[in-house]
Backbone atoms as SQL, in Angstrom:
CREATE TABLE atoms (id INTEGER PRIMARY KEY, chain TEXT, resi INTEGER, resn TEXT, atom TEXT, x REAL, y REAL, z REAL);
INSERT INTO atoms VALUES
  (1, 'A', 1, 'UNK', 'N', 0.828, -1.191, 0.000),
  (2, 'A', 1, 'UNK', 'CA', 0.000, 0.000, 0.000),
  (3, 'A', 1, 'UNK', 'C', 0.866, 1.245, 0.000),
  (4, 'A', 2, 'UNK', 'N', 0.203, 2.373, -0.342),
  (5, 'A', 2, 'UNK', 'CA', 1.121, 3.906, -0.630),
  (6, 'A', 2, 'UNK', 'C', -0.141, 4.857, -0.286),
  (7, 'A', 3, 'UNK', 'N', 0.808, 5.921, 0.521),
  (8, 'A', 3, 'UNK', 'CA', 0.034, 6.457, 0.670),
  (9, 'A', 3, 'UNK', 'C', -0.049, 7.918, -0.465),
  (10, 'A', 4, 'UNK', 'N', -1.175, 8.683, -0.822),
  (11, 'A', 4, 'UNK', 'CA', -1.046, 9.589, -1.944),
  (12, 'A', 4, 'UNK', 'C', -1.756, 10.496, -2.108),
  (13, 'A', 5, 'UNK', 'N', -1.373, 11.468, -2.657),
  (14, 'A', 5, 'UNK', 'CA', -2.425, 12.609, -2.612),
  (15, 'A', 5, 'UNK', 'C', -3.008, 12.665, -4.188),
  (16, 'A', 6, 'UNK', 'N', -4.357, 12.800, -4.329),
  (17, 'A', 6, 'UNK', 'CA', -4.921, 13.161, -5.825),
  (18, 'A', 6, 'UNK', 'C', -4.524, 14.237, -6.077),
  (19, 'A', 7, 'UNK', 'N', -4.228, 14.125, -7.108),
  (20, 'A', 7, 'UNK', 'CA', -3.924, 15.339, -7.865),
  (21, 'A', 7, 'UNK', 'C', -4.864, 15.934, -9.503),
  (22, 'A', 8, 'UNK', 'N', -5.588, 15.169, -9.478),
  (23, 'A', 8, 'UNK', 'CA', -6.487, 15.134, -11.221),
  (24, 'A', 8, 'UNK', 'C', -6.792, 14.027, -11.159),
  (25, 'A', 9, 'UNK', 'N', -7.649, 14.462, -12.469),
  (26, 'A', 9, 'UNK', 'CA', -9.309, 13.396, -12.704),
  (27, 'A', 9, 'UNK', 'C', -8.190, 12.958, -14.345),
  (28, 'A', 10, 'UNK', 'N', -8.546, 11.911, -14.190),
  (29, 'A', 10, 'UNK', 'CA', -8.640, 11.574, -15.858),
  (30, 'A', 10, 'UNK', 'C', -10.116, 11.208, -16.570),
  (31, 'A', 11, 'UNK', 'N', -10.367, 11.840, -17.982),
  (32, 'A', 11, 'UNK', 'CA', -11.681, 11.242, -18.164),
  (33, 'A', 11, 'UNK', 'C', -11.219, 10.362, -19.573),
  (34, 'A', 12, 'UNK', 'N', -11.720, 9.507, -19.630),
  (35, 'A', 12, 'UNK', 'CA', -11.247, 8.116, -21.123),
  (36, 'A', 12, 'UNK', 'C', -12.755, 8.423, -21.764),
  (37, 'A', 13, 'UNK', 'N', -12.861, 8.621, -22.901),
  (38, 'A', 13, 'UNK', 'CA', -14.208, 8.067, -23.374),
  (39, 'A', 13, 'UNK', 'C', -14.761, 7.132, -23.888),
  (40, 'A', 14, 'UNK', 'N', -13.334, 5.947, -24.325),
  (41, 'A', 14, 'UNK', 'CA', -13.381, 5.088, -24.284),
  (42, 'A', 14, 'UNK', 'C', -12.802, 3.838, -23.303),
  (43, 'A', 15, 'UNK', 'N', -13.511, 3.042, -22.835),
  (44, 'A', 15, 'UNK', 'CA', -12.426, 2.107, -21.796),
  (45, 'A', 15, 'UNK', 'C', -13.074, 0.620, -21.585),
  (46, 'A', 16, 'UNK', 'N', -12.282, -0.109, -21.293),
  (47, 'A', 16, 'UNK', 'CA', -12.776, -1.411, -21.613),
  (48, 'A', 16, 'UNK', 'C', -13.557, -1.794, -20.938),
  (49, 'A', 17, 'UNK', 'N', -14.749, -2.766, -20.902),
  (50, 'A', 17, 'UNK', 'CA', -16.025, -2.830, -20.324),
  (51, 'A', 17, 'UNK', 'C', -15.797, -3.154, -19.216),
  (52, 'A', 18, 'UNK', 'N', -14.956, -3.923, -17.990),
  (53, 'A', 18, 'UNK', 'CA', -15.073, -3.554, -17.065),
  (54, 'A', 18, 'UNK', 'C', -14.720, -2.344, -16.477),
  (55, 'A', 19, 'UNK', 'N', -14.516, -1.396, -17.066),
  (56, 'A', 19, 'UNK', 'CA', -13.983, -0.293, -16.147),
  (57, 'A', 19, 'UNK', 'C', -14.849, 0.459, -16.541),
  (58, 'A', 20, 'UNK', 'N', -15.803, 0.319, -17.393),
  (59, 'A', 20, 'UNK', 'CA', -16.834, 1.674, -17.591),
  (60, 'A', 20, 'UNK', 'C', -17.332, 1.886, -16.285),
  (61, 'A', 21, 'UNK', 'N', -17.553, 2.992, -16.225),
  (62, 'A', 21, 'UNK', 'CA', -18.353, 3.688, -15.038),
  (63, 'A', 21, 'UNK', 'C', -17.567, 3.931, -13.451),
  (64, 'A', 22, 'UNK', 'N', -16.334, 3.262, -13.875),
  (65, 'A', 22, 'UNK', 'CA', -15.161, 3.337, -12.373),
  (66, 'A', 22, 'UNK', 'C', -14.641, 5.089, -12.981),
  (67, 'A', 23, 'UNK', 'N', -14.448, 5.503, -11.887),
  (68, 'A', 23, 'UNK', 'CA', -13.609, 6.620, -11.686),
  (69, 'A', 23, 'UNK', 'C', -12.323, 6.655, -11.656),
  (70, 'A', 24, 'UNK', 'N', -11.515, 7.445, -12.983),
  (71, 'A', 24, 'UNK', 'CA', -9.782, 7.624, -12.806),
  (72, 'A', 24, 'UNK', 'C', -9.637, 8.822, -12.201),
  (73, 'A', 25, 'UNK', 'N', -8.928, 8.564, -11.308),
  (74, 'A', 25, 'UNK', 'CA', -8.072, 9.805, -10.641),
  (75, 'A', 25, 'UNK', 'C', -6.668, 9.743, -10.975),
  (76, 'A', 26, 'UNK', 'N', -5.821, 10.587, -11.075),
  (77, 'A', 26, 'UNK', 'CA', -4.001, 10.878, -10.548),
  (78, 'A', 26, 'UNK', 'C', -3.386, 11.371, -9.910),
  (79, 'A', 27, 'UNK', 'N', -2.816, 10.513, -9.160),
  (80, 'A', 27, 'UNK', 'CA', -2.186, 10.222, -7.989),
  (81, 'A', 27, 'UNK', 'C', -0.922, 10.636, -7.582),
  (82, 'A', 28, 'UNK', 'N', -0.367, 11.512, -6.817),
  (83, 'A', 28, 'UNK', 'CA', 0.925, 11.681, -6.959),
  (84, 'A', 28, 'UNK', 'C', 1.636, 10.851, -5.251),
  (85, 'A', 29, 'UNK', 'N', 2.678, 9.636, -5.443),
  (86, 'A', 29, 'UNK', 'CA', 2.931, 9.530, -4.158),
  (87, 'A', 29, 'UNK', 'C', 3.571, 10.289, -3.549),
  (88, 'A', 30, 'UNK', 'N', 3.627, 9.975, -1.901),
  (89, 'A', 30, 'UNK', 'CA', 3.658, 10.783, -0.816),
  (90, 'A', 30, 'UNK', 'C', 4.785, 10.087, 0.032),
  (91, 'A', 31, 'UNK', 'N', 5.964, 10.304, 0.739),
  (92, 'A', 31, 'UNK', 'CA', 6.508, 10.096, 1.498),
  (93, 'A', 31, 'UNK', 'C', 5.646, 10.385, 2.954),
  (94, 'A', 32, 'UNK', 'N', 6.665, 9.488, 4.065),
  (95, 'A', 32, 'UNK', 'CA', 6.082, 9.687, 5.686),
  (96, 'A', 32, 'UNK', 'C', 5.128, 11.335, 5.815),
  (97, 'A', 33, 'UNK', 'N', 6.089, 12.237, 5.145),
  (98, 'A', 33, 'UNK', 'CA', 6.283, 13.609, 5.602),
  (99, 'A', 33, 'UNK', 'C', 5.336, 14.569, 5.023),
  (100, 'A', 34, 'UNK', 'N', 4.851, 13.291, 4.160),
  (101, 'A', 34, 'UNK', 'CA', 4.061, 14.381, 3.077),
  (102, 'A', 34, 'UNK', 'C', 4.526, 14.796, 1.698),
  (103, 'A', 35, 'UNK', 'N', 5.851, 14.857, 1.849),
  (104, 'A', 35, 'UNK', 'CA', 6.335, 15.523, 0.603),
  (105, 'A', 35, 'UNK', 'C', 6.136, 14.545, -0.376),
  (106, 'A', 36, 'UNK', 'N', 6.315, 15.369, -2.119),
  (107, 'A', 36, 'UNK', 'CA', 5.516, 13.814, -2.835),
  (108, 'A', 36, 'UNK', 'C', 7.081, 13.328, -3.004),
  (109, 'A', 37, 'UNK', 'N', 6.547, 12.285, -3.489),
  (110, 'A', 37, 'UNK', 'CA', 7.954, 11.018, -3.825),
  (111, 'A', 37, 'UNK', 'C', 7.683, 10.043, -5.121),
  (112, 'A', 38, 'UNK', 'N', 8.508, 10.546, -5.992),
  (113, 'A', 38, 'UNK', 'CA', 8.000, 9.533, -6.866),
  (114, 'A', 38, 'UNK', 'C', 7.233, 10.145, -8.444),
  (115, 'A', 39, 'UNK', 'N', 6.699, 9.506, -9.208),
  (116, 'A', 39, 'UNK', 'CA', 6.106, 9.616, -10.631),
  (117, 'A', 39, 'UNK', 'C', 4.768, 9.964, -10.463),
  (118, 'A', 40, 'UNK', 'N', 3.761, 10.778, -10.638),
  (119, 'A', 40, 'UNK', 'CA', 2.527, 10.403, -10.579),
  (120, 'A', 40, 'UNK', 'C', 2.059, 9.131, -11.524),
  (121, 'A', 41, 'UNK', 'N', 0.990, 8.729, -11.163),
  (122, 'A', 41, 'UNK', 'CA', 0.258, 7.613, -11.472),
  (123, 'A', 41, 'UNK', 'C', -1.164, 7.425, -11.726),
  (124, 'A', 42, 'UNK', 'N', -1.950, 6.687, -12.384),
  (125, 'A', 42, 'UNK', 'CA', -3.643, 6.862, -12.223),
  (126, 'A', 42, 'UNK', 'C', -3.879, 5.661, -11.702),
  (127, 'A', 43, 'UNK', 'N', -5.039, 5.786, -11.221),
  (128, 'A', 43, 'UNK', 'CA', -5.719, 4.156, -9.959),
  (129, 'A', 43, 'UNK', 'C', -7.089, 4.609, -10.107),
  (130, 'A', 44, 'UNK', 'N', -7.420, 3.334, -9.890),
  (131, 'A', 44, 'UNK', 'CA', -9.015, 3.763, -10.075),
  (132, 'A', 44, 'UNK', 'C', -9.771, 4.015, -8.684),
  (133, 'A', 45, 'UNK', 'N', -10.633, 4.943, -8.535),
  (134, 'A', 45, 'UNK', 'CA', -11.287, 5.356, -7.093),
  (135, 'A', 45, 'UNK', 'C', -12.203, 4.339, -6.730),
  (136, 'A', 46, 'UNK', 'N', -12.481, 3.834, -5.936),
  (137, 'A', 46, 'UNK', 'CA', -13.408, 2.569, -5.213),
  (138, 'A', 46, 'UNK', 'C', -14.140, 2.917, -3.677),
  (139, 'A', 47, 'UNK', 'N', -13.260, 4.311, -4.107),
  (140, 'A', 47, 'UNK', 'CA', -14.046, 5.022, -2.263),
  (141, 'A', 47, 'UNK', 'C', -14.720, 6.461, -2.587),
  (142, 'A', 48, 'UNK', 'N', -14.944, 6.915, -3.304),
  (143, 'A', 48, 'UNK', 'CA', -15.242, 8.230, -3.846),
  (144, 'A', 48, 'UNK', 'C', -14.367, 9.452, -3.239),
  (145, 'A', 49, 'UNK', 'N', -13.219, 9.467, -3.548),
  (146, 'A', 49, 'UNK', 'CA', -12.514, 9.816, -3.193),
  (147, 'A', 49, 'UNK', 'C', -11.963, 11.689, -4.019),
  (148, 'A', 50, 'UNK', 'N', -11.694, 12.933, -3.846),
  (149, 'A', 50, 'UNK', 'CA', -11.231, 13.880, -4.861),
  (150, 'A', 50, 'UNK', 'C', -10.601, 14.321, -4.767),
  (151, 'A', 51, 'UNK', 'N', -10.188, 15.606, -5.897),
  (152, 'A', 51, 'UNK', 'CA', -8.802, 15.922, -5.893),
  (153, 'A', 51, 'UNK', 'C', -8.420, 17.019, -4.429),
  (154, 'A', 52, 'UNK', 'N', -6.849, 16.492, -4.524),
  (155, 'A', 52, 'UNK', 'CA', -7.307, 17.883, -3.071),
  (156, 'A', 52, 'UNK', 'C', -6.478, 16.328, -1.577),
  (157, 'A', 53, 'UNK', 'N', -7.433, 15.436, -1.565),
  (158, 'A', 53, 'UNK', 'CA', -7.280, 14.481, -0.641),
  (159, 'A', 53, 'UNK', 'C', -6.358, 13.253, -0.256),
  (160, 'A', 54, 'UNK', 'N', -5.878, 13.472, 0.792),
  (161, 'A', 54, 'UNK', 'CA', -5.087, 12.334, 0.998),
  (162, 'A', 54, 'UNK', 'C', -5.573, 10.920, 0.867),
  (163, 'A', 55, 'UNK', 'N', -4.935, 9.791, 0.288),
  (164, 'A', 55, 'UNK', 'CA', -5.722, 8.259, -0.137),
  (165, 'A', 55, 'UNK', 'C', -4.914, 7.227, 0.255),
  (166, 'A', 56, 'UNK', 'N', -5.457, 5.678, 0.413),
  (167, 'A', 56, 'UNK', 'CA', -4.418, 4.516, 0.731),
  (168, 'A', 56, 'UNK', 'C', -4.594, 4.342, -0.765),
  (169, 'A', 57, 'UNK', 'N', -3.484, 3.999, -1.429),
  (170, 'A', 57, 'UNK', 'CA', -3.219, 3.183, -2.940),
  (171, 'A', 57, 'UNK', 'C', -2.681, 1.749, -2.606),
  (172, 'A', 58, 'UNK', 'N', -3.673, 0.999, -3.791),
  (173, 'A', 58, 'UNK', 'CA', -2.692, -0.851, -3.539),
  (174, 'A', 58, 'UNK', 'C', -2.516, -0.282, -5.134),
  (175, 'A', 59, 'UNK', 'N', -1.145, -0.840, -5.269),
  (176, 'A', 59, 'UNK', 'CA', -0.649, -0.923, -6.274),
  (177, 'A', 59, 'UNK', 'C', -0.341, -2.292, -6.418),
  (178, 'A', 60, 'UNK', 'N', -1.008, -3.303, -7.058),
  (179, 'A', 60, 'UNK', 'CA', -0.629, -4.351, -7.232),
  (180, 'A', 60, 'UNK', 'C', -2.197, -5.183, -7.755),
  (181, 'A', 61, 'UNK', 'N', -1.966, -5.636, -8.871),
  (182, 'A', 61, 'UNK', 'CA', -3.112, -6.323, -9.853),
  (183, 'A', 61, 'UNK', 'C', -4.270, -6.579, -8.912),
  (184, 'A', 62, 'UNK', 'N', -3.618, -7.730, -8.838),
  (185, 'A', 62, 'UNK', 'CA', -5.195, -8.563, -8.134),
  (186, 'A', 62, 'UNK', 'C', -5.734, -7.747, -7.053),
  (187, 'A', 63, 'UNK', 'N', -5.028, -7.722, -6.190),
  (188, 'A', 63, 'UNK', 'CA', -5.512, -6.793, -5.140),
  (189, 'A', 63, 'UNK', 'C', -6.549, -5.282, -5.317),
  (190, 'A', 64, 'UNK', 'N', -5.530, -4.624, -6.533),
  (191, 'A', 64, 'UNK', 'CA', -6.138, -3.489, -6.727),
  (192, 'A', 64, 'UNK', 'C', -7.257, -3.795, -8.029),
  (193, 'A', 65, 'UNK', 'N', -7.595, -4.759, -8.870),
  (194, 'A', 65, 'UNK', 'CA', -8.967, -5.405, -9.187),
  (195, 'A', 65, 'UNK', 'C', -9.562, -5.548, -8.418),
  (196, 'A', 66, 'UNK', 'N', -9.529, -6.255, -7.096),
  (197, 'A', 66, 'UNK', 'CA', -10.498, -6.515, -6.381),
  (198, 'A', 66, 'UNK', 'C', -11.576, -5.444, -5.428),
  (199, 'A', 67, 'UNK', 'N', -10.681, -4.335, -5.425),
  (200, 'A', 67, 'UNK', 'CA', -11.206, -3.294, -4.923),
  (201, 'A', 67, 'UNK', 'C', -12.245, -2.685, -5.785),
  (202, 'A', 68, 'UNK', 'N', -12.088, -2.821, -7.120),
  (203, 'A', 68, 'UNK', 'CA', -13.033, -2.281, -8.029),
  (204, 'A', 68, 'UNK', 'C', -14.323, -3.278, -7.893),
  (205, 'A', 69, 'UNK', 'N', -14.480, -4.662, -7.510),
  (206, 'A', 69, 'UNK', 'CA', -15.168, -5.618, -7.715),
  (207, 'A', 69, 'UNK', 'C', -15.346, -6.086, -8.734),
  (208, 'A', 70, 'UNK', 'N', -14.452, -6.027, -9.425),
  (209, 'A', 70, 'UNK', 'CA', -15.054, -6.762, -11.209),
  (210, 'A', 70, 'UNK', 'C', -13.685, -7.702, -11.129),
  (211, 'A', 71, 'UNK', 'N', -14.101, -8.822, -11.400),
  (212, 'A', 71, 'UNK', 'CA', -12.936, -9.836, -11.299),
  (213, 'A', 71, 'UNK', 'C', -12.425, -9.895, -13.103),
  (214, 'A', 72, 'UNK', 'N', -10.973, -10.134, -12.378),
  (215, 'A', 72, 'UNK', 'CA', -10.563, -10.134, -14.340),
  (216, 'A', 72, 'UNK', 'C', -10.219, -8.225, -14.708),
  (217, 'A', 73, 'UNK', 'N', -10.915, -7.623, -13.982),
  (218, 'A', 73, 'UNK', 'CA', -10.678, -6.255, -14.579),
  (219, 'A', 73, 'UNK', 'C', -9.303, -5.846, -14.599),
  (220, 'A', 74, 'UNK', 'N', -8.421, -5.182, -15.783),
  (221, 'A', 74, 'UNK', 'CA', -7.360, -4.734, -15.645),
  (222, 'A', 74, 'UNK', 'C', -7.133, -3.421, -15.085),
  (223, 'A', 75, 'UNK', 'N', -6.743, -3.557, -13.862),
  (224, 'A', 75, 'UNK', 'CA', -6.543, -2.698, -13.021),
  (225, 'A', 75, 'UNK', 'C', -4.771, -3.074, -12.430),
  (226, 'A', 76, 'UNK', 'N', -4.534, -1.541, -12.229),
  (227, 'A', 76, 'UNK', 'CA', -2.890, -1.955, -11.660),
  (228, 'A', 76, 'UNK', 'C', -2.737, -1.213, -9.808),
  (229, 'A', 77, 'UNK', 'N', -3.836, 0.087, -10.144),
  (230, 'A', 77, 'UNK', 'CA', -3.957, 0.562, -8.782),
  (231, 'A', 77, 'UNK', 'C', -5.169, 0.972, -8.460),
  (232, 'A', 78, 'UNK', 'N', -4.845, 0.818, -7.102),
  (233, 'A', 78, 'UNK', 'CA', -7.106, 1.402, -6.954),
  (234, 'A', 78, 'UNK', 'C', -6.928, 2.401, -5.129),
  (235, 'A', 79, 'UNK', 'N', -7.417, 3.112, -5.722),
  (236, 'A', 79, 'UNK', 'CA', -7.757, 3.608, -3.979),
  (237, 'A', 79, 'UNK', 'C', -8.760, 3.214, -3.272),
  (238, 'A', 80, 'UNK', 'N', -8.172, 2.654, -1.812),
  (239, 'A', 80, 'UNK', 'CA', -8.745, 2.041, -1.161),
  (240, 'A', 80, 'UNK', 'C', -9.795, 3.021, -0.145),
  (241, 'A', 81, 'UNK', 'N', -8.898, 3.682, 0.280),
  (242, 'A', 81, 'UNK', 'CA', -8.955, 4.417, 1.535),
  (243, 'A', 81, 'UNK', 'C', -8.768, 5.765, 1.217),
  (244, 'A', 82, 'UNK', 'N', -10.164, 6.831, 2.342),
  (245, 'A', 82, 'UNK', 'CA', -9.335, 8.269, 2.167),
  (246, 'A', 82, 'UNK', 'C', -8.593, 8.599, 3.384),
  (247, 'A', 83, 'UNK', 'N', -7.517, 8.932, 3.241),
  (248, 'A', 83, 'UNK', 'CA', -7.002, 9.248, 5.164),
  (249, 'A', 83, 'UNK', 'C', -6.826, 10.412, 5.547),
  (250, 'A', 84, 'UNK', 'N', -7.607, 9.930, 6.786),
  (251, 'A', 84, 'UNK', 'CA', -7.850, 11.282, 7.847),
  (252, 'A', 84, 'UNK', 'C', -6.475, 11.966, 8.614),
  (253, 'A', 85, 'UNK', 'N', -5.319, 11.484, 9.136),
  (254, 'A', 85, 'UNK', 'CA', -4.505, 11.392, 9.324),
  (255, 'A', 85, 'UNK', 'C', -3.109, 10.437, 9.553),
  (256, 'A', 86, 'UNK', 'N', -2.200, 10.909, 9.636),
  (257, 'A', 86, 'UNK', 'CA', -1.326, 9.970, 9.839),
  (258, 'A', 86, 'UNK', 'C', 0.006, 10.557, 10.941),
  (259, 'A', 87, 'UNK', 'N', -0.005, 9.465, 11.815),
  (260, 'A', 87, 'UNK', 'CA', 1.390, 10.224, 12.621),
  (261, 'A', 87, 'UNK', 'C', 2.108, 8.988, 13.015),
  (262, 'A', 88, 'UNK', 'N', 3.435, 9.494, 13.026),
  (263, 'A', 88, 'UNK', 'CA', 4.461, 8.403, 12.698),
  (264, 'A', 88, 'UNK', 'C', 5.410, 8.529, 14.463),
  (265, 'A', 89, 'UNK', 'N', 5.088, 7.621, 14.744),
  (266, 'A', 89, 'UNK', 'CA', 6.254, 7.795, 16.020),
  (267, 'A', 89, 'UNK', 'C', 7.291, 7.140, 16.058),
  (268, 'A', 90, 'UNK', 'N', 8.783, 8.051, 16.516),
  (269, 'A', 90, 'UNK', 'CA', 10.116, 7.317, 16.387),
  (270, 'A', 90, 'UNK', 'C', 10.317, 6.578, 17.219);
């Protein structure tokens, strides 16, 4: 899991039949601190999630299919979770 902040909507007007009607967002990851880290990315939303908000990301097939509920769907990331906070103790 990763944690990430949205950053943009993607809209497809075309997309393959399981994913019609799922929501793309893009994702930029987030280190402990907040700061981003990393490439942005798109995942599909499974929590109604927008731009602006902190999110849990699974990046990883099956897992992040399953969050969408469509089995078989090609999916690589999905947001799970929106998070309310996070604090890290040393």
């Amino acid at each position: 899991m990763q944690i990430a902040r949205v950053v943009g909507t993607v809209v497809a007007t075309q997309k393959n039949r399981k994913l019609e009607g799922a929501k793309l967002l893009l994702v930029q990851p987030l280190a402990l601190d907040g700061q981003p880290k990393g490439t942005t990315f798109i995942a599909i939303d499974s929590v109604g999630a927008g731009v602006g908000e902190k999110v849990l990301v699974v990046i990883e097939g099956k897992a992040a299919g399953e969050a969408l509920g469509r089995k078989g769907a090609a999916v690589d990331a999905a947001i799970i979770g929106i998070v309310d906070a996070v604090e890290v103790t040393a």
